[in-house]
C-alpha positions in Angstrom: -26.6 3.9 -3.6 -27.0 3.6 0.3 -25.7 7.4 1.1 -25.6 8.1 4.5 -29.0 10.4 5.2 -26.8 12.9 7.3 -24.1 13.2 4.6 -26.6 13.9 2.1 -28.0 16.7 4.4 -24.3 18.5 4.6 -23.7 17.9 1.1 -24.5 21.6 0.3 -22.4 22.7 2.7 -19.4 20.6 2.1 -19.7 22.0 -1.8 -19.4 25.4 -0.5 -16.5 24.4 1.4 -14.8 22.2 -1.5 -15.2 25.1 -3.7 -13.2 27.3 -1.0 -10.8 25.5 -0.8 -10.2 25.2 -4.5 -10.3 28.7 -5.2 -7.7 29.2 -2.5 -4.9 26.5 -3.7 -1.7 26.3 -2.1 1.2 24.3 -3.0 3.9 21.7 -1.4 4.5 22.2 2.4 3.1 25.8 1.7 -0.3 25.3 2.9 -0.7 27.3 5.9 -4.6 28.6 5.4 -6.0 25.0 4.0 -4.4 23.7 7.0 -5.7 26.5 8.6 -9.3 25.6 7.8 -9.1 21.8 8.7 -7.7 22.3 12.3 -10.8 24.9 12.9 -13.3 22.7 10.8 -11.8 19.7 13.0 -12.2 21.4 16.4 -15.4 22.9 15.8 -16.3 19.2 15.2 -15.4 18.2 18.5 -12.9 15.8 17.6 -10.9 14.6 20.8 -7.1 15.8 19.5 -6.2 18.2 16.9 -2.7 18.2 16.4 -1.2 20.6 13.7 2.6 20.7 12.3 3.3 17.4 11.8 5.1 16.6 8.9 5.7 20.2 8.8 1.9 21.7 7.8 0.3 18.2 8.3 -2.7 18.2 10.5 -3.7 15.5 12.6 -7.4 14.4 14.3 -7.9 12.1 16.4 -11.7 10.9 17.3 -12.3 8.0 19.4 -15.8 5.7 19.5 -18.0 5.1 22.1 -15.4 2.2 23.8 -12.1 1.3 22.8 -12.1 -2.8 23.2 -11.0 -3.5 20.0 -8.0 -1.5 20.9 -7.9 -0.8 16.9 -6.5 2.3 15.2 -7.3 3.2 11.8 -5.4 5.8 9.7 -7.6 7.9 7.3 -6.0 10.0 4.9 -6.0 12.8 2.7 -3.8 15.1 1.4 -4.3 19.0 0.6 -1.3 20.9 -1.7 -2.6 21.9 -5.3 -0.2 22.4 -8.2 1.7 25.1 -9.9 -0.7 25.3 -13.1 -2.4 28.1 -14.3 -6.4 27.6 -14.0 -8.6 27.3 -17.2 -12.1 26.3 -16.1 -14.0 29.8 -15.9 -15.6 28.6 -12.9 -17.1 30.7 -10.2 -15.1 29.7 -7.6 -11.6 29.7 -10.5 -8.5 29.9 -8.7 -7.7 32.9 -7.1 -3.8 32.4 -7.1 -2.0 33.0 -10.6 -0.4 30.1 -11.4 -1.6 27.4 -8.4 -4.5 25.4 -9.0 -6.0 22.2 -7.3 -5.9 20.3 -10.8 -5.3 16.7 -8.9 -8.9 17.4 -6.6 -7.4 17.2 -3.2 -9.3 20.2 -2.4 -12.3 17.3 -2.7 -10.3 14.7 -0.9 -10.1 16.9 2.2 -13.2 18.3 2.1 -14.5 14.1 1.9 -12.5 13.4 5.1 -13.2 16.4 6.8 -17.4 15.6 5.9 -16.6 12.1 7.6 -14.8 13.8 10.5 -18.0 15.6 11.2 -20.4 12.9 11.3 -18.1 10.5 13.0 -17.6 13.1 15.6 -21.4 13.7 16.3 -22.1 9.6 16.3 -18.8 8.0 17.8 -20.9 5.0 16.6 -17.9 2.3 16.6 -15.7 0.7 18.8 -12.1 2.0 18.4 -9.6 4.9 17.4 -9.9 7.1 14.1 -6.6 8.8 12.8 -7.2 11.7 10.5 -4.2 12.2 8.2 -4.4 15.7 6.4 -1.2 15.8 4.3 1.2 18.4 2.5 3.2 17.9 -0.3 1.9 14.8 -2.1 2.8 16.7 -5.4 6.5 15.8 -5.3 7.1 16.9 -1.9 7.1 13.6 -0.3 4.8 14.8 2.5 3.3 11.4 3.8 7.0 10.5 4.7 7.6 13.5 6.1 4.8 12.7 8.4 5.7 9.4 9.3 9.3 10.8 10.2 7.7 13.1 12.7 5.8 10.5 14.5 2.7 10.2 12.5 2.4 6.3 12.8 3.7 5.3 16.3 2.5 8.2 17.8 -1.0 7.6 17.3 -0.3 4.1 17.3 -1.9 3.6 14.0 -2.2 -0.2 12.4 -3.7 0.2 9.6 -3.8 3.2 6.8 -6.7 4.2 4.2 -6.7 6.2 1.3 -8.6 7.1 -1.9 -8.0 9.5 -5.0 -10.2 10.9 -7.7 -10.4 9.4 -11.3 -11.8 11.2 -14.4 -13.4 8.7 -16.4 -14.3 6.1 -14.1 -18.1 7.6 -13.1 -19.4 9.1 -9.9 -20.6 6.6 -7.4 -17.8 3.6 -8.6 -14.8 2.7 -7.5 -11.9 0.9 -8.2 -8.7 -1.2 -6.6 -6.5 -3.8 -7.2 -3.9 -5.7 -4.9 -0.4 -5.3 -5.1 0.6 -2.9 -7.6 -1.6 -0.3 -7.8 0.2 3.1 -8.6 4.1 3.1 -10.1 7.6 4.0 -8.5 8.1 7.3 -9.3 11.8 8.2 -9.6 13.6 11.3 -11.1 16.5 11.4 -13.8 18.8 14.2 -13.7 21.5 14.5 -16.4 24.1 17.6 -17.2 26.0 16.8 -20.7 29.3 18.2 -20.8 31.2 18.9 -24.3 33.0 22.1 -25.5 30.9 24.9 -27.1 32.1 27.6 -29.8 30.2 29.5 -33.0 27.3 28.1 -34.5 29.1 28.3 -37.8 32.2 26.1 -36.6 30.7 23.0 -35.6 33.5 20.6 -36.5 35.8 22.7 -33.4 32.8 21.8 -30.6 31.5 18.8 -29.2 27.7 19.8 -29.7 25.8 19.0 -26.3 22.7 19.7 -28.1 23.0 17.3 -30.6 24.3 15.0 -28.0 21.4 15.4 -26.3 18.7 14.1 -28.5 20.9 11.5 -29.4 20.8 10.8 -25.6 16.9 11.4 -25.4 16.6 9.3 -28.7 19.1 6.3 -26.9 17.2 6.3 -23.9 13.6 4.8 -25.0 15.5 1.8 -26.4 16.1 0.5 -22.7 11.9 0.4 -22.2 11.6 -0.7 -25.9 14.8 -3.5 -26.3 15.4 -4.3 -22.5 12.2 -5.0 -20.3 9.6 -7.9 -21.3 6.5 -6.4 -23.1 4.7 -8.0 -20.8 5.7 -5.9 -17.7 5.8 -2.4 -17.3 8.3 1.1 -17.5 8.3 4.2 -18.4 11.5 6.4 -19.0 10.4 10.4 -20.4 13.1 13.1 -20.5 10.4 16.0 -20.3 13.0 18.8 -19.6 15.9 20.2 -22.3 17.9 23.3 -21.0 20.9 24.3 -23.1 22.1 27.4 -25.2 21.4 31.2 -25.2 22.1 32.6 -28.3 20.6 31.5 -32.1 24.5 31.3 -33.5 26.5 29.9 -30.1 26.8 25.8 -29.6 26.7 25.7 -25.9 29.4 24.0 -23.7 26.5 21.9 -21.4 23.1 20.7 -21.6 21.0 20.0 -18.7 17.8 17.3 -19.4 15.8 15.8 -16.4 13.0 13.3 -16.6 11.1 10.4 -14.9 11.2 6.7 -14.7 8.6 5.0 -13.6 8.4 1.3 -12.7 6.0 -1.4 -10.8 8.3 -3.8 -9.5 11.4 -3.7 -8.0 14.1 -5.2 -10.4 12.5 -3.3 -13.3 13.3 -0.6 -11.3 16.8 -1.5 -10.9 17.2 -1.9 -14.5 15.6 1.0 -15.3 18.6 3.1 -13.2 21.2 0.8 -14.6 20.3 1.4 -18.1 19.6 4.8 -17.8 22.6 5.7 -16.4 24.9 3.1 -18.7 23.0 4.6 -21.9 23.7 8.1 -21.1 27.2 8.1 -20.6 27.9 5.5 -23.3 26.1 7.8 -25.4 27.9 11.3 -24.7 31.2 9.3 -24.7 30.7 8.5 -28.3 30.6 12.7 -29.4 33.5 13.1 -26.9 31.2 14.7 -24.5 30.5 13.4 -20.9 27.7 13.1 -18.9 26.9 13.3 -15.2 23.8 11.4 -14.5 21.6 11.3 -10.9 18.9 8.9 -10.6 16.9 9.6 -7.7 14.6 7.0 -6.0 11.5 9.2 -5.2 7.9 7.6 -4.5 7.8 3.5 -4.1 5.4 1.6 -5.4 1.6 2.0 -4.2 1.5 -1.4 -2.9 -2.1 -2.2 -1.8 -2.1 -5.3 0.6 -4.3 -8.6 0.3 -7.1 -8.3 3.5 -6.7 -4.6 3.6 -7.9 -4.4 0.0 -10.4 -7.4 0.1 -12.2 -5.4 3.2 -12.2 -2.1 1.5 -13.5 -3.3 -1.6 -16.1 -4.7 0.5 -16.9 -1.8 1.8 -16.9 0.1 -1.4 -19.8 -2.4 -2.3 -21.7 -1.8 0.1 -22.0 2.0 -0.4 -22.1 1.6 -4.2 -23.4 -2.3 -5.1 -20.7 -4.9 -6.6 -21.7 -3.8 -10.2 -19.7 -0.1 -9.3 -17.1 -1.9 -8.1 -13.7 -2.6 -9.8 -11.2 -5.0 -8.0 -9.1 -6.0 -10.7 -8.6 -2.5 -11.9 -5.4 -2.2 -14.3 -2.4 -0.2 -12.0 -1.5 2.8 -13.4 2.0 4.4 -14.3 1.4 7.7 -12.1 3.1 7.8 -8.5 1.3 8.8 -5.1 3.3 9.1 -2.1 0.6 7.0 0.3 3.2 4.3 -0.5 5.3 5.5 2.1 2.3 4.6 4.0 1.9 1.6 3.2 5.3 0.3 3.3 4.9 1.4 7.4 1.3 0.0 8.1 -1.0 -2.8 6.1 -3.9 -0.8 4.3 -5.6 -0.3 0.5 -5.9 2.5 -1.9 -8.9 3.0 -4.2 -9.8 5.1 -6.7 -13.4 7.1 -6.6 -15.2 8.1 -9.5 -15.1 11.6 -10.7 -17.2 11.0 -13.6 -16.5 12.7 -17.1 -14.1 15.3 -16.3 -10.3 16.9 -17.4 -7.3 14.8 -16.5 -5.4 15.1 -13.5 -3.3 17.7 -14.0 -4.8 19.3 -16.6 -5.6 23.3 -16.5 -9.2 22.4 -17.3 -9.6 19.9 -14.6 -12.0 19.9 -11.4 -13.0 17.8 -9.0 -17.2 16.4 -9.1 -19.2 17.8 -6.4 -21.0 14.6 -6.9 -18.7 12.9 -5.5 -18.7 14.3 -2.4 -21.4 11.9 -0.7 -19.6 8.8 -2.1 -16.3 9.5 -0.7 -17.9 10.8 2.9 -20.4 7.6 3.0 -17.3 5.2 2.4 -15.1 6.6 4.6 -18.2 6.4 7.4 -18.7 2.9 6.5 -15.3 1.6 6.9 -14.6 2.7 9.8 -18.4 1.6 11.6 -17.8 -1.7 9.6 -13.7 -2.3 10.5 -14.6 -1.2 14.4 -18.1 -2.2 15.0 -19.7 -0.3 18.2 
């Protein structure tokens, strides 16, 4: 594949760097030192604006070309919290932070943008504006529209937005996209079950919220099972179930809380109609009630047509059509870059990270391999969207 001879050259370094980063993971909005580390990496690079803050701990670099008179201004992006899991690699460079590890690899995301940032710094070899975008809090935090709500996109006068994630099982050196739908909605179900609790050995004087509950949990998979066509797509999991503190005591609430996720917009209303309809229709048949929140979280990842048709083209020429996927099947997860892209046109691809642990798995890490991949695309969009 055509890697870029000076990325190849900085590829030991960036590893060094990745693997700093991952052994020093911080979560949400709380990434002071990784943000730290890019503003210093960025202004050592020369880059013509480093603006930290934004969005909270977001940083910002701007770098322009040689001449400006395509008047263009491409937003680059990538996003830097880790996640509250508990490492189990045994690497070297293993978290140092109990509990916090980058187990989604956006300690390799940066590190790609920031190896881009470097050479597009030295070379200014285009005709245009670069926009930066290192992000907090893209693991439920909502940090990408946090940015945008402190200026991100009309400050910088940014028109179109980039992004690209990791993905175990697709190998090193590929990619893959799709247009439209890429990545799910990903909203957040809250339910507290209200009955009346008493001794463990007097059932028939309570309303059981425990029962209740996994009649509830039980109830709820019939509205992705009896009330969306098989052929599109939901997802409804109640992954939380809080209630009771004693062996012999039926408690007087329940709490559950869970996701739905959903790839187009009246699934998504159905899903919060039924959801809500199911549980209390449910609980009112034990004489229990329920209070139920749906909260709309992430949006769809909504690639756009060109945006998409140009990086995939782009994508092909650092890694040959054969290693590139543009009808890739969208997946259920959510990413919050779709705040981005509801602002400004743009694409989201997926890089290969070859035969690795899931995303969000303890024994997860990103592939060093990788590295050169990501940095060369990045290098060649912008030199081929802003030609010098």
């Amino acid at each position: 594949m055509p890697i870029v001879n000076r990325v190849a050259a900085m590829h030991d370094e960036l590893t060094e760097l990745r693997r700093d980063l991952h052994a020093h993971p911080e979560i949400l909005y709380d990434v002071h030192r990784t943000a730290g580390v890019v503003a210093e990496k960025l202004k050592a690079f020369g880059c013509d604006e480093v603006v930290p803050g934004i969005g909270r701990t977001g940083v910002v670099g701007v770098i322009r070309g040689r001449s400006n008179g395509s008047g263009k201004v491409l937003g680059l992006r990538a996003d830097m919290d880790a996640l509250p899991i508990e490492e189990a690699t045994g690497l070297p460079y293993t978290s140092t932070v109990p509990g916090r590890m980058h187990a989604c690899g956006h300690d390799g995301h940066t590190t790609m943008l920031l190896g881009a940032a470097r050479y597009l710094a030295e070379t200014r070899n285009f005709d245009g504006t670069v926009v930066l975008i290192f992000q907090p809090a893209e693991e439920g935090g909502a940090g990408a529209k946090a940015m945008i709500e402190d200026g991100l996109i009309d400050r910088w006068g940014i028109q179109e937005v980039y992004g690209i994630h990791n993905q175990p099982g697709l190998p090193v050196g590929s990619f893959a996209l799709r247009p439209g739908p890429l990545m799910a909605a990903s909203d957040r179900i809250y339910i507290t079950l209200s009955g009346k609790g008493g001794h463990a050995a007097k059932p028939h004087n309570c309303i059981d919220t425990v029962l209740v509950g996994a009649h509830v949990i039980t109830a709820l998979q019939s509205i992705v099972a009896r009330n969306i066509d098989p052929l599109e797509s939901g997802v409804v999991s109640i992954c939380m179930f809080h209630a009771g503190n004693a062996q012999n005591v039926i408690p007087e609430t329940a709490v559950l809380t869970g996701t739905a996720r959903s790839l187009q917009p009246h699934i998504r209303d159905l899903l919060e109609k039924r959801i809500v309809e199911v549980t209390r229709t449910t609980a009112a048949m034990f004489g229990a009630t329920a209070d139920v929140t749906y909260k709309r979280d992430y949006p769809v990842t909504r690639n756009h047509e060109r945006e998409t048709a140009f990086a995939a083209a782009v994508a092909t020429d650092v890694a040959g059509a054969e290693k590139v996927d543009t009808a890739t099947p969208p997946l259920m997860g959510g990413e919050d870059f779709s705040f981005l892209l509801e602002a400004r046109p743009g694409a989201f691809m997926f890089i290969g990270n070859g035969d690795s642990a899931g995303l969000h798995h303890p024994a997860y890490n990103f592939n060093d391999d990788a590295i050169p991949v990501g940095v060369s695309y990045w290098i060649r969009l912008v030199e081929t969207a802003m030609p010098a």
